[in-house]
KEMI-380894 format. One record per residue: residue in three letters; y, x, z of N, C-alpha, C in turn. Coordinates in pm, whole numbers, plus 50000, padded with zeros to 5 digits. Atoms other than C-alpha are relative to their C-alpha. Layout:
N
ALAYXZYXZYXZ...
***
This chain:
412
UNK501294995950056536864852949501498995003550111UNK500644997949884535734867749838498984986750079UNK500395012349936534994828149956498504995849896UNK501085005250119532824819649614498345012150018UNK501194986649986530744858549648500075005550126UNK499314992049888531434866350022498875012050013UNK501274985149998527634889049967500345010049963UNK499664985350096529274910949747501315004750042UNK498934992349971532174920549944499715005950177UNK500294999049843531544943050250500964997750081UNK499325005749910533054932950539500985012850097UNK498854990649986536494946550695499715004850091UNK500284995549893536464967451009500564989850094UNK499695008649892538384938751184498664990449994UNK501165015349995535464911251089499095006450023UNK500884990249940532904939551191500614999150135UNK499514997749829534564942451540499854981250014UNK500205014749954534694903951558498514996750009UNK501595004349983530694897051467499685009350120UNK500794993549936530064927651715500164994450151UNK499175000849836532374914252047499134985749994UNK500325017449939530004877352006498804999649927UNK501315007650016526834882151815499124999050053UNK501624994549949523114886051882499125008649930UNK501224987750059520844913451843498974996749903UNK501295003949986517654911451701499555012349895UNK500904987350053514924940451575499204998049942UNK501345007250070512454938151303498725010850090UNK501524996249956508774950051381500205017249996UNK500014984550027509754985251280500415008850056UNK499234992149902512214994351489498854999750161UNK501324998249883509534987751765498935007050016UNK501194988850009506845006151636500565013549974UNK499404989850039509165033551566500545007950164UNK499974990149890509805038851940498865007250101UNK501364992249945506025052951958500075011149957UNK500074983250039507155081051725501235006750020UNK498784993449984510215091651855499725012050098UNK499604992949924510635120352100500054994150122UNK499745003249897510845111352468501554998550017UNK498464998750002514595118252444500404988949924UNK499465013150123515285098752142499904983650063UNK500055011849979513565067952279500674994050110UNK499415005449889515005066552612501394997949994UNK498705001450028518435070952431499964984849941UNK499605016850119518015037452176499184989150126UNK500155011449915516395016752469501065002450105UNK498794995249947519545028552681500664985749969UNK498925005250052521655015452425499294983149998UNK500495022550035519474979652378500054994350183UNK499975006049865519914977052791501214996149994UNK498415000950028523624978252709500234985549949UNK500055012650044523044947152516499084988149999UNK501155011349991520344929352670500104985550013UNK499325016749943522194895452786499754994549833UNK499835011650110522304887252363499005010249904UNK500404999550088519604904152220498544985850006UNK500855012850022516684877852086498955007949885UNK501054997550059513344883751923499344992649897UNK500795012050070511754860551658498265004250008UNK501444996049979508064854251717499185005549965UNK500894993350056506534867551447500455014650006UNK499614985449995508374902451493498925003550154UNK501104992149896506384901651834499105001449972UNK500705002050055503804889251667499025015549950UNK500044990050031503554917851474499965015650056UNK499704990849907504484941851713498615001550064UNK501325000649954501274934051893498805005449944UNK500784998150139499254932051572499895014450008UNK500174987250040499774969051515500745010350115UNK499314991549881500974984951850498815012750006UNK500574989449963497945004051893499495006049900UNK500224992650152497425012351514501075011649972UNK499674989549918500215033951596499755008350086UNK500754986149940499135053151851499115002950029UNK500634989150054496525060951669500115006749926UNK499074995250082498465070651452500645017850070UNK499404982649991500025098951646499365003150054UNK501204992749911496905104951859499535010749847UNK501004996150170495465115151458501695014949958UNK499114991950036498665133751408499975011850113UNK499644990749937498475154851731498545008249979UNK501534987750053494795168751655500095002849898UNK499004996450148495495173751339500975012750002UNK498494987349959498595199051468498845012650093UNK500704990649978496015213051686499005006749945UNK501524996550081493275215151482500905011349869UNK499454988450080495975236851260500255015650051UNK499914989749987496795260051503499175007650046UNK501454991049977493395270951636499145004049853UNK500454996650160492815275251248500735013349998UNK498484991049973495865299251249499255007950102UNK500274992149867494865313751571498775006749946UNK501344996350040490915322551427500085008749882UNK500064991350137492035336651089500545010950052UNK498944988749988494805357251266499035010650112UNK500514990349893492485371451586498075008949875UNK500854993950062490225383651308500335013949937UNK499164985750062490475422651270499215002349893UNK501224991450127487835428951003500854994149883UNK499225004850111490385409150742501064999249985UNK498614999950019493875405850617500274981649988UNK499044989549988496045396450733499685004450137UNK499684990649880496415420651027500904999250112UNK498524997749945498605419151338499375010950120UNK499734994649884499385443451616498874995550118UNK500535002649907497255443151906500914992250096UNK498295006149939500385436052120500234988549924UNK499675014650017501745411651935498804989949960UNK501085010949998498075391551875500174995750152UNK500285010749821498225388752290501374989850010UNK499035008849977501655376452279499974984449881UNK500215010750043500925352751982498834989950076UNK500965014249911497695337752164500384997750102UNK499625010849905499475327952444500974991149999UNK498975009250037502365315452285499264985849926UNK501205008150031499375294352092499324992050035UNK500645005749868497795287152386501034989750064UNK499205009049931500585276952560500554981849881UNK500085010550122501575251852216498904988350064UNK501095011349988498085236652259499754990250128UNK500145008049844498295231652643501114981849961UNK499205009749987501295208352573499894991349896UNK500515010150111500175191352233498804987550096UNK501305005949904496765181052413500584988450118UNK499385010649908498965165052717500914989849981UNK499495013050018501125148552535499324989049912UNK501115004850066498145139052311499254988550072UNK500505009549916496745122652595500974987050085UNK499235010649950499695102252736500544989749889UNK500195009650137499605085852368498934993750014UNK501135010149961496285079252445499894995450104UNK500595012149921496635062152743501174991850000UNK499405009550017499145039152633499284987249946UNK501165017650099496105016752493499984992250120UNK500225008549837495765007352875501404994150129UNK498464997149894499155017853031500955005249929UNK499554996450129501685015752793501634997350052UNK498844998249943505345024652942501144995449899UNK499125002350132507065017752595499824983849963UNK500275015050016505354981652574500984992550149UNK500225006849898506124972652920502535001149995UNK498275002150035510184981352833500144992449923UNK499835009650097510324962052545499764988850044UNK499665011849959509174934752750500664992950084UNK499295006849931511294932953013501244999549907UNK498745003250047514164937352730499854986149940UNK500025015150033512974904752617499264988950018UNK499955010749965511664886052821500804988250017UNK498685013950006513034850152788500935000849905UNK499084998750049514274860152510499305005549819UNK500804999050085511514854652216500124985349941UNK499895016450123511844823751939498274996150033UNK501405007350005508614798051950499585002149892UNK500684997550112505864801651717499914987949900UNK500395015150088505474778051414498584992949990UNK500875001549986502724757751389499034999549865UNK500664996350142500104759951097500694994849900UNK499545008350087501584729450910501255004649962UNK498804996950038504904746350930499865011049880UNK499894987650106503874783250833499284992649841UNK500585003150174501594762250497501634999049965UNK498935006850086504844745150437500955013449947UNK499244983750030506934780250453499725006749903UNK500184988850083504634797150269499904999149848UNK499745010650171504504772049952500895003249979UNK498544995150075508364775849953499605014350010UNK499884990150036507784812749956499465005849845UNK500704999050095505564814449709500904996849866UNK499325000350127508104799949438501435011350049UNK498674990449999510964824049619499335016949924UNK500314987450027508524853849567500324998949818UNK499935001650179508374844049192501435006049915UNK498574993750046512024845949145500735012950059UNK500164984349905512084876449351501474996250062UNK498985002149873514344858349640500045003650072UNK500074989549921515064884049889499604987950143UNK500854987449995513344889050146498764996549992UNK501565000350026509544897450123499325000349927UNK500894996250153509004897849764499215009849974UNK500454985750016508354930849798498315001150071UNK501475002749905505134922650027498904991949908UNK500665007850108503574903249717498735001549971UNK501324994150015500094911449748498704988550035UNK501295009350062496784890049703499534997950141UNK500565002649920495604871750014498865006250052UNK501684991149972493154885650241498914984350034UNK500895010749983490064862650250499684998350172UNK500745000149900488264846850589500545005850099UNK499195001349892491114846950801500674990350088UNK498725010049914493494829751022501194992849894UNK498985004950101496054808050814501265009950051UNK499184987649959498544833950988500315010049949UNK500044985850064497094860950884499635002349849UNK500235007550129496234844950548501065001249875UNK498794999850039499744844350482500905011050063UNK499104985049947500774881850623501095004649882UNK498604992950108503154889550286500944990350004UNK498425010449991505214859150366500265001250185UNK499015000749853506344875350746500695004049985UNK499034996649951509224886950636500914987349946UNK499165010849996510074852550524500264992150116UNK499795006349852509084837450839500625005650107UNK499144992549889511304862651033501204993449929UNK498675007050077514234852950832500244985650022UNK499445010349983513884818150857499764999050192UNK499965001549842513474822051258501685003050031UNK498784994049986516654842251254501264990649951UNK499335005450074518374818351053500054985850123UNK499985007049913517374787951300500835001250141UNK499055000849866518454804151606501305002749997UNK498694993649988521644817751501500184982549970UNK499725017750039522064776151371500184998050132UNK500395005649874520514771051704501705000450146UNK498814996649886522974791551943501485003749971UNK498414996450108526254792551678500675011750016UNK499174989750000526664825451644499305011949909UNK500474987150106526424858251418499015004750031UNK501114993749940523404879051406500045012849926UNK500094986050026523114916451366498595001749982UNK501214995550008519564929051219499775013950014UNK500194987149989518414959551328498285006249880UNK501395001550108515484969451022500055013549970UNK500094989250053514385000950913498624997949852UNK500504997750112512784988150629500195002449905UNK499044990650178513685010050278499744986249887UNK499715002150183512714980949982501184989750034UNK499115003650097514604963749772500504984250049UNK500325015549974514164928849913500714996050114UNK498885007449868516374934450209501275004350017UNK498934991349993518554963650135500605000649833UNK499744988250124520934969649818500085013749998UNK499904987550018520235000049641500305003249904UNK499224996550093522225016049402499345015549964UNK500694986249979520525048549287499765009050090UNK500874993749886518755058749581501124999450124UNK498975001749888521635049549788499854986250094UNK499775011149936521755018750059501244994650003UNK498375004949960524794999350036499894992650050UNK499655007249887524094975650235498994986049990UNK500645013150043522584937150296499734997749842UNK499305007350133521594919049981500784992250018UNK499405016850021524234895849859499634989150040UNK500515015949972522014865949858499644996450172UNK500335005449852520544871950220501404998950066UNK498525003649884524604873750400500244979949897UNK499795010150048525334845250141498634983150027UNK501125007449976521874823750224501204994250170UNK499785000549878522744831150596501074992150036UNK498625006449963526414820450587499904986649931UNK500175011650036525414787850405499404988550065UNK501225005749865522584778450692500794996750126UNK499745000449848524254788350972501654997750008UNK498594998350002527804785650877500825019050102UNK499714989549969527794823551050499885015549960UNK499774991550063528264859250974498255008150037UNK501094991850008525354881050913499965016049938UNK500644987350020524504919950910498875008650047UNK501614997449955521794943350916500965019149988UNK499814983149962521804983151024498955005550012UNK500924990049950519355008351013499905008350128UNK499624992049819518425027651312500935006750032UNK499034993949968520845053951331501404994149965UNK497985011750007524155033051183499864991550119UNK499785013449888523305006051462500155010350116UNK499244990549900523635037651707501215005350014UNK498444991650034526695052451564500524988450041UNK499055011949939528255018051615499884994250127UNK499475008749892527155004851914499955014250142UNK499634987549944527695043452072501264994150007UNK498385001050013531465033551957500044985650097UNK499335011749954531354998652059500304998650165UNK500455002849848529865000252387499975010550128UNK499764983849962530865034052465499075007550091UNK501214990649976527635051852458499875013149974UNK500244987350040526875087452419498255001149929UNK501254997150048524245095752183500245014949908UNK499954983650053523125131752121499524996749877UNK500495003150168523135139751754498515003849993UNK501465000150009519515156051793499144987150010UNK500495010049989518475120951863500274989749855UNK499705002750155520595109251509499055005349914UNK500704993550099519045136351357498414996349944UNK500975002549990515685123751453499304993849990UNK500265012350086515755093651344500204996649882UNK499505000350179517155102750992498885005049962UNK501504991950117513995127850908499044990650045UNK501035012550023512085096851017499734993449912UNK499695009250077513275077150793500095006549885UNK500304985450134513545105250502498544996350004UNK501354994549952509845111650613499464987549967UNK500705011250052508665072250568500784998549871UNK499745001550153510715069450254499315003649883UNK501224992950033508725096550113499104997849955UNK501415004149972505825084950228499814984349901UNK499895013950023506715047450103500095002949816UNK500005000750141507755064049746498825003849939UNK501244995250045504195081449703498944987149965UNK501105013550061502275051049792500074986349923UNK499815005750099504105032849555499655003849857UNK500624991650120503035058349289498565000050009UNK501654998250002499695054849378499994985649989UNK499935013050009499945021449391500184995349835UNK499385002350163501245019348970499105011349987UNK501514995350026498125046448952499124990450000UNK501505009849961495545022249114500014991449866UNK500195013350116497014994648879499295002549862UNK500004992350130496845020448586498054996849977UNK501144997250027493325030248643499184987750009UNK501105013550014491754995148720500024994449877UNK499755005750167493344981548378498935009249922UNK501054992550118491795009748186498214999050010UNK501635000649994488405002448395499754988649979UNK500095012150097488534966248266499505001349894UNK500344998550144489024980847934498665005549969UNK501224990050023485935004847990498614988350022UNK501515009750001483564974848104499954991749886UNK500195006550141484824952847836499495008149869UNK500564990350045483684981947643498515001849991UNK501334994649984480714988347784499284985749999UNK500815008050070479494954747731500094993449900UNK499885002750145480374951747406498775005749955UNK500704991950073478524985247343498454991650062UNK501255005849998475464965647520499374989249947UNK500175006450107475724936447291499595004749902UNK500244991450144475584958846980498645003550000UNK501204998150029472934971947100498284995250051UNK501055011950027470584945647187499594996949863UNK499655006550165471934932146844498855013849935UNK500274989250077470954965646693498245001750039UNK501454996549945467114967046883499584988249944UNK500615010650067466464934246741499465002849875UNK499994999250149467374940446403498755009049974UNK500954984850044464944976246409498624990750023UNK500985006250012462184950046534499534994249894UNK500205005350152462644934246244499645002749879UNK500614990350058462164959446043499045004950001UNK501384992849946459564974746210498934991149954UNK501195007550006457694940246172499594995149816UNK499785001250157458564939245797499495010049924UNK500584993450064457664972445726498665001050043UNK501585004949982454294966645896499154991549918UNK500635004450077453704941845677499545003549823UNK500294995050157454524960245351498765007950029UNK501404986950030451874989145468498904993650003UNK501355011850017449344956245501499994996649868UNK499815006950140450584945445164499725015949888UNK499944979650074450284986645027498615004950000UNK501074996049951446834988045167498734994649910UNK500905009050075445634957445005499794999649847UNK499654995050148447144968944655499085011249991UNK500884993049995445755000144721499054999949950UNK502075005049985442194989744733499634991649892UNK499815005050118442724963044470499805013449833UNK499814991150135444054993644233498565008350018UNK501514988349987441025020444366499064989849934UNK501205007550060438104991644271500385001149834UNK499814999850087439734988143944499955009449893UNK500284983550041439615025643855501795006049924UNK498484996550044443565023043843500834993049879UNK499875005450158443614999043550500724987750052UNK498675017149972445574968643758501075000449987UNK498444996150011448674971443680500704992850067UNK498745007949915450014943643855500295007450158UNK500614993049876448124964244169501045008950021UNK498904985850017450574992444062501044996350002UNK499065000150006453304978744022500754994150127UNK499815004549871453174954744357500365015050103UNK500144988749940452104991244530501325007449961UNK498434994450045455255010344341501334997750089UNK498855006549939457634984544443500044998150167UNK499945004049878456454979944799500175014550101UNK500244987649933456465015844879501645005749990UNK498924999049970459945016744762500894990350090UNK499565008849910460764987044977500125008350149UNK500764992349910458965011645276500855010350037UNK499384993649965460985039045226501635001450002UNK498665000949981464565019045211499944999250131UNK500114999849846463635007045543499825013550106UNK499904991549960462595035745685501385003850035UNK498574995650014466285051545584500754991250091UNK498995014149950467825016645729499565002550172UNK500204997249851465655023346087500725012350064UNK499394990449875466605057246138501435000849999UNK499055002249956469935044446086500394993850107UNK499515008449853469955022346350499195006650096UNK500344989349850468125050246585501215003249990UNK498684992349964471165069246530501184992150038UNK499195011350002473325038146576499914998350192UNK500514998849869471505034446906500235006850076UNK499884985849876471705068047044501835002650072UNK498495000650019475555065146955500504990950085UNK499135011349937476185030647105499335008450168UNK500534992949843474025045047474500855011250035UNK499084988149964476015078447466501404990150053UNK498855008650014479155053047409500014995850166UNK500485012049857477895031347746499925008650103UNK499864992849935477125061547952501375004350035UNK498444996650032480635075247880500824988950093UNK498935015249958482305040947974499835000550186UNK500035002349851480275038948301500585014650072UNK499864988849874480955075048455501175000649957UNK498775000449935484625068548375500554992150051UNK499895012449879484625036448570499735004550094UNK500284995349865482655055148839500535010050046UNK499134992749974485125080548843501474994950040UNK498835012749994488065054448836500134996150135UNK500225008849854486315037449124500505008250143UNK499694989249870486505072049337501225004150001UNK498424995249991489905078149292500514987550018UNK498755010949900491395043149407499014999450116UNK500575000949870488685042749680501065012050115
***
């Protein structure tokens, strides 16, 4: 059964020690941008361990690709995060050196808090700044490239990525792992590249898939990405590859395929390669990964908000120009009226005057006049129905728009 489903059976600790003693590395985009937010410690530990295995690790292009793409969107990222920290504790610091309010501290201990404060900010600020000058001089880029130099997959060429991204396009449909999860509406007045940014984690996959064809041998993924599209998850748990991607893989390449998150690919190749890695450095990469999960489950909730509220602001315009049909419709009709009962008070006027010469003795005069005056005052009744009809449908239309323009400010 193992041969027919080999996805759905994890693999033994002997066939784990076999893929590890002969495969090849390789890191998605994340694990790269992830060694901008590590700790100084942390990072110099997991590029340690990738020197350990530099002879077979391998890059696919679009992971550099990418890497590039958003290297320094990161650190602005933690440049924004370290003012931010400061800008909290000189908040902190201003409420607390205030004696005229509560809360209150010690004279004594206010000097020892502002220099402990002080001192905080000295070292936020400096390391604040050696984030910022990685835009120019960037010590974390310049490792990563000697770990792979000569040692990056070729780029495809347009005709390839169209062709790729057509087949993706019917894999996304059937939600064929991976990248489905990236399913999002082209950006206009771009690069065909960048045209097609929710199908790179297909085009990493099929790079990965080529070279392991290419150089006949297993490939280990190193990914720290949480959905669904690359990892099974069993109620909030990871168990592991999907099925289909080891089963895809082993059909392509005739070779074995796994994937590890940051800290499991440490714990193992600590064991394999007999590394030492401090657990503060484990640890530090787990509340990372906690910490973007988090983050990844919120803006998925906002995300099934946005959808929420745009549907209902559909409903509110289809609404609101309904209610402005109606009441066109409805301003017509009162014209109509208006021009109808204008004519009875011409036709009321002329009876009138008819009946006065007569000395009241016309009867037809009277009875035209009678009837036209009750004609006069159905209408009437019928207009200021459709004022009130009016005022109703405009209130209606107002309503519609300021909860569209409220709609609008909350997914903006």
């Amino acid at each position: 059964m193992k041969k027919t489903f080999p996805g759905h059976f994890p693999p033994t600790n002997k066939e784990v020690g076999r893929l590890w003693e002969s495969c090849m590395f390789t890191l998605d985009t994340n694990i790269l941008l992830n060694l901008y937010r590590y700790s100084d410690a942390t990072r110099n530990e997991f590029i340690r361990v990738l020197k350990a295995i530099k002879d077979r690790l391998w890059l696919p292009h679009r992971v550099a690709q990418e890497y590039f793409e958003n290297r320094l969107i990161v650190v602005s990222q933690q440049e924004k995060a370290y003012d931010e920290a400061i800008k909290t504790i000189k908040t902190l610091q201003a409420n607390l050196s205030n004696a005229r309010q509560h809360p209150f501290l010690s004279d004594k201990l206010m000097q020892k808090l502002t220099q402990l404060l002080g001192d905080v900010v000295v070292e936020l600020t400096s390391t604040r700044t050696t984030h910022a000058n990685r835009t120019s001089s960037d010590e974390i880029q310049k490792a990563i490239g000697d770990l792979f130099n000569g040692r990056v997959g070729p780029p495809y060429s347009e005709e390839q990525l169209e062709t790729m991204c057509k087949e993706g396009e019917d894999r996304y449909v059937r939600k064929v792992p991976p990248g489905y999860m990236d399913d999002v509406k082209d950006e206009p007045n771009l690069s065909i590249a960048a045209n097609y940014r929710k199908y790179g984690d297909l085009i990493i996959w099929r790079q990965i898939i080529e070279h392991s064809t290419k150089v006949k041998k297993g490939l280990i993924f190193i990914n720290d990405d949480k959905k669904e599209d690359w990892w099974l998850i069993s109620h909030g748990k990871t168990i592991g590859p999907r099925p289909e991607l080891i089963e895809e893989f082993l059909y392509k390449t005739g070779q074995s395929f796994h994937m590890y998150q940051a800290d499991r690919f440490l714990e193992y190749a600590a064991d394999f390669f007999k590394q030492t890695i401090a657990q503060e450095s484990m640890d530090e990469i787990r509340d990372l990964r906690k910490l973007d999960m988090n983050q990844a489950a919120a803006m998925l909730a906002r995300r099934k908000e946005e959808a929420m509220l745009r549907e209902e602001e559909l409903r509110l315009q289809a609404k609101a120009s309904e209610a402005l049909l109606s009441l066109e419709y409805t301003r017509k009709r009162m014209a109509d009226l208006r021009d109808k009962e204008s004519k009875i008070q011409h036709g009321k006027a002329v009876y009138q005057e008819n009946l006065d010469r007569s000395g009241g003795k016309d009867h037809e005069s009277l009875e035209r006049l009678i009837d036209l005056t009750a004609q006069a005052a159905a209408i009437e009744m019928e207009i200021a129905k459709y004022q009130d009809k009016i005022m109703d449908i405009e209130q209606a239309h107002v309503v519609a728009r300021n909860k569209i323009a409220h709609m609008q400010r909350i997914i903006e």
